[in-house]
C-alpha positions in Angstrom: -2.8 2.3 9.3 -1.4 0.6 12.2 -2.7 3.0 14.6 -6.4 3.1 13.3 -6.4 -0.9 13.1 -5.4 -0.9 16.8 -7.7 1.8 18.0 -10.4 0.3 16.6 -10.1 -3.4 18.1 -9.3 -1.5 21.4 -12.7 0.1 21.1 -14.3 -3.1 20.5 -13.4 -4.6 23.7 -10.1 -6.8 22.3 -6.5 -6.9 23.0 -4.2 -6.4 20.3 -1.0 -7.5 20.6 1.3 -5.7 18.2 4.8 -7.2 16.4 6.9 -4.1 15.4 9.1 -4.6 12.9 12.3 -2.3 14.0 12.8 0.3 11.0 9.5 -0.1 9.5 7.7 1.3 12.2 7.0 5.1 11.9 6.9 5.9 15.1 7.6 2.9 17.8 6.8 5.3 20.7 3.0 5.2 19.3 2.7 1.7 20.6 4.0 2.2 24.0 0.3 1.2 26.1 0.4 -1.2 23.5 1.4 -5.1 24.3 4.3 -5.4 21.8 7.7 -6.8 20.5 9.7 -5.3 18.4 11.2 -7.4 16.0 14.1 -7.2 12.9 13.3 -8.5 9.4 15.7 -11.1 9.8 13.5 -12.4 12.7 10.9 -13.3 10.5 12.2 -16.9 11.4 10.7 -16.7 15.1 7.9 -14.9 13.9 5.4 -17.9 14.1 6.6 -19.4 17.3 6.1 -15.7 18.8 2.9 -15.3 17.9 1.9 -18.4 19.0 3.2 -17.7 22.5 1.2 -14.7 22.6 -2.1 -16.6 22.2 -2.8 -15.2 18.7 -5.6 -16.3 16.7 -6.4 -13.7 14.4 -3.2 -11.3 12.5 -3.9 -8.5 10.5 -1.6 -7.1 8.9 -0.9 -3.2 8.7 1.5 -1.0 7.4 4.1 -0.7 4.5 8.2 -2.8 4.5 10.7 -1.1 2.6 12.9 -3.5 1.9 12.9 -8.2 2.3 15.2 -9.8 4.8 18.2 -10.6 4.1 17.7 -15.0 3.7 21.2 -15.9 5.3 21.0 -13.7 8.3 17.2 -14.9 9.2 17.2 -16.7 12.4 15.0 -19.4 12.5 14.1 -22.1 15.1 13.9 -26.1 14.7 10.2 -25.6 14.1 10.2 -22.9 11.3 13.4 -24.5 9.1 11.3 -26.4 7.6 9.4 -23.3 5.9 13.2 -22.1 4.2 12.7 -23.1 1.1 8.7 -21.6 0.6 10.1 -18.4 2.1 13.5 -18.3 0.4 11.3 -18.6 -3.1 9.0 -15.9 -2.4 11.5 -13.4 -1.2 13.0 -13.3 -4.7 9.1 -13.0 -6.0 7.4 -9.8 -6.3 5.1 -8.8 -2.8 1.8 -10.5 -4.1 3.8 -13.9 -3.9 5.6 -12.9 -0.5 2.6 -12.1 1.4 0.6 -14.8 -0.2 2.9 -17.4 1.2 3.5 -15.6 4.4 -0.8 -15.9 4.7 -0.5 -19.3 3.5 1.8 -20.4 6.5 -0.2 -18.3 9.4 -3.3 -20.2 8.6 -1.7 -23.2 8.2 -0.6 -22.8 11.8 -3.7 -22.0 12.8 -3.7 -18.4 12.8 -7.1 -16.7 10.5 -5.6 -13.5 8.3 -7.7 -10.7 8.2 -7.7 -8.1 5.9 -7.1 -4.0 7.7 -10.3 -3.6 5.1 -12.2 -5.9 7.3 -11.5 -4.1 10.6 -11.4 -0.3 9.4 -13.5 0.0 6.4 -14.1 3.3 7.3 -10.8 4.3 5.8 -11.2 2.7 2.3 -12.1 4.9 -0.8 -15.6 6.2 -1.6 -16.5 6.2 -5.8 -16.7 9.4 -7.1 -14.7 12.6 -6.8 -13.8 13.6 -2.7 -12.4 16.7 -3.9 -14.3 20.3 -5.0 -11.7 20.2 -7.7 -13.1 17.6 -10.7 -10.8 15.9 -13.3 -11.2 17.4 -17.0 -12.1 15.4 -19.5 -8.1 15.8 -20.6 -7.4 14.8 -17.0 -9.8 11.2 -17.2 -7.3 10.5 -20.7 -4.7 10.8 -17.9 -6.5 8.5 -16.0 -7.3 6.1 -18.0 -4.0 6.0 -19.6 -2.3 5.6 -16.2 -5.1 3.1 -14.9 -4.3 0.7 -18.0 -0.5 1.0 -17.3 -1.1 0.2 -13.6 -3.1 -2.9 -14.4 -0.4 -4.2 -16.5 2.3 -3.7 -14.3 0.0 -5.1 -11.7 -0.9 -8.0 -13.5 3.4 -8.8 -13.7 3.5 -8.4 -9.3 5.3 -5.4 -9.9 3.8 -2.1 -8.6 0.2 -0.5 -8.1 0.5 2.7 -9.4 1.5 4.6 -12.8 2.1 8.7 -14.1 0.4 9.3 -17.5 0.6 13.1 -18.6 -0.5 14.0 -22.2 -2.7 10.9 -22.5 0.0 8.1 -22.1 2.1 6.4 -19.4 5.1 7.8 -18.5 6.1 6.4 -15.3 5.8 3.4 -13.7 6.0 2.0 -9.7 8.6 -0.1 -9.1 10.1 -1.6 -6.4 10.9 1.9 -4.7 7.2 2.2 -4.1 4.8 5.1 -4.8 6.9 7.6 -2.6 9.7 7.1 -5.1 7.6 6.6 -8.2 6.7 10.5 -7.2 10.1 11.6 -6.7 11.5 10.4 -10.0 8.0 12.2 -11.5 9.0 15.5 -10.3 12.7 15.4 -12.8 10.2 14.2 -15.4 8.9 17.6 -16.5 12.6 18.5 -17.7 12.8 15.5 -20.3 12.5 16.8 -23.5 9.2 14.7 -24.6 7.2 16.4 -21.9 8.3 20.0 -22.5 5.5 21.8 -22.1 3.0 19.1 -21.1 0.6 20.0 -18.2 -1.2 18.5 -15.8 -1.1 14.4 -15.5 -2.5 11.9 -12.8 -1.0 9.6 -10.3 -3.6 6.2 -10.5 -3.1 3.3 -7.7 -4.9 0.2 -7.9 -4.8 -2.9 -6.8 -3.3 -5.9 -9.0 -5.7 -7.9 -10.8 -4.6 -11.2 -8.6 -4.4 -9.0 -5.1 -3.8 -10.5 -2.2 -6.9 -9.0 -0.2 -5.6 -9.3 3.1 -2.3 -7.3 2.6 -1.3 -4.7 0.9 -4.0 -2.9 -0.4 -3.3 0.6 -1.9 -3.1 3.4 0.5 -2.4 7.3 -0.1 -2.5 9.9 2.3 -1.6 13.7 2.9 2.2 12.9 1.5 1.0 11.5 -1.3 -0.9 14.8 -2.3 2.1 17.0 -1.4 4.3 14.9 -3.5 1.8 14.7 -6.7 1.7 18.4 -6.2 5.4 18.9 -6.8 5.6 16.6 -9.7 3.0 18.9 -11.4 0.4 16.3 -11.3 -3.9 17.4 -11.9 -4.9 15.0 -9.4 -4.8 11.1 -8.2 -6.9 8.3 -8.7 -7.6 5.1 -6.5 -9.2 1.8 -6.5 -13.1 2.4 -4.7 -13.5 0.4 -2.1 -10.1 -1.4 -2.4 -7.8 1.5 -1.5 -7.3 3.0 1.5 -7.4 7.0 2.1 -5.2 7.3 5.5 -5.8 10.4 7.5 -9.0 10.5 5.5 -10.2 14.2 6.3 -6.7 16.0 6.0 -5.9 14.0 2.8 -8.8 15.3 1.6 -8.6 19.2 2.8 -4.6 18.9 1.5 -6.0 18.2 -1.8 -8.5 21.0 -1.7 -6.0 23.3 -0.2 -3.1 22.3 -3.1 -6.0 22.4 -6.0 -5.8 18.3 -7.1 -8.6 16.3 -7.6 -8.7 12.8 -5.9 -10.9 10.3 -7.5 -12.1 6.7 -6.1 -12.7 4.6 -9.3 -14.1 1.7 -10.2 -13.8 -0.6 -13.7 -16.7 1.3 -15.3 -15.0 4.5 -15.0 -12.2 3.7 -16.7 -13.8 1.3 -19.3 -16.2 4.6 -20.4 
């Protein structure tokens, strides 16, 4: 996501300059032609003063954090201590309440948020099915199932995405993310209660109260791979409001592995 949010201002005549966050950051040696700092978590202090140096205007932000900084090791300067208390609150909220206050102080600095969605739209989810495989209509009771469960837990800021194989919810995100929501799904087909159960999808949507700007759903090749290996039919996003990374392999990895992959909206799952 990084990558195609840079290319794409580069080819519109700007000049991104880029804040790597060190251990986040797939690949740092992408970046190298790239302005950039690399930063830690725990700089998230100097953050504001840095990109105020650099000129910046506009931020989007791009790209998955694994884990929050740890509050008594952030460094901060005399100008950012006064933002301690908003930041140590939402750091113990879920990540809809940590990136709304972290928008929240940019543009009260000055600095306009923009959404990836608003610079690569190109990337975010079609409706319909992308796949030649099509869900059953035993695989939409899966999706439904797991779209219902992944509003809830959306609606509580705790994950996007849920498992639902046999018609009900049997896994939910949580703070490990999709990737490990997967991972614990593959051990699932031993429990007893899904002996013998087939099939199942993976839906990711966003959370009823989103924050637009950052962290909108996003699946890509992995994601098919690991849904695969859990035994899963197929996966289901959010049309329009998800974004399908690696767009064209994402979708040949499906068709390779035999998955649907479906880009929903409410009346789909409503019906």
């Amino acid at each position: 996501m990084p990558l195609a949010v840079i290319r794409t201002l580069s080819a519109h005549s700007a000049d991104p300059f880029v804040i790597l966050i060190d251990g986040e950051a797939d690949d740092p040696a992408s970046y190298g032609d790239v302005d950039h700092l690399v930063i830690t978590l725990e700089d998230v202090g100097l953050l504001l003063p840095q990109l105020k140096k650099a000129g910046v205007k506009r931020l989007v932000m791009a790209g998955s954090v694994k884990r929050r900084p740890r509050l008594r090791a952030v460094r901060w300067t005399f100008s950012t201590l006064k933002l301690i208390p908003r930041i140590a609150g939402a750091i113990s909220g879920g990540d809809d309440r940590l990136l709304r206050t972290l928008v929240a102080i940019m543009e009260a600095d000055g600095i306009t948020v923009v959404g990836a969605h608003e610079v690569v739209p190109d990337l975010l989810a079609p409706r319909g099915t992308l796949t030649r495989v099509k869900p059953t209509k035993r695989d939409w009771n899966d999706i439904k199932a797991a779209s219902e469960a992944a509003i809830a837990i959306g609606r509580l800021d705790i994950g996007q995405a849920a498992i639902a194989i046999g018609g009900r919810a049997v896994a939910l995100e949580g703070i490990e993310g999709t990737e490990g929501l997967l991972e614990r799904a593959i051990g699932l087909r031993d429990h007893g209660r899904l002996a013998g159960k087939r099939r199942g999808a993976l839906v990711k949507l966003c959370k009823p109260d989103q924050e637009m700007r950052a962290d909108l759903p996003a699946i890509g090749p992995d994601t098919m791979d690991q849904a695969h290996a859990a035994g899963l039919a197929g996966v289901a996003v959010d049309s329009g409001r998800s974004f399908i990374l690696e767009f064209d392999a994402t979708i040949a990895r499906a068709d390779e592995l035999g998955l649907y992959l479906v880009g929903l909206d409410a009346e789909d799952v409503r019906s």
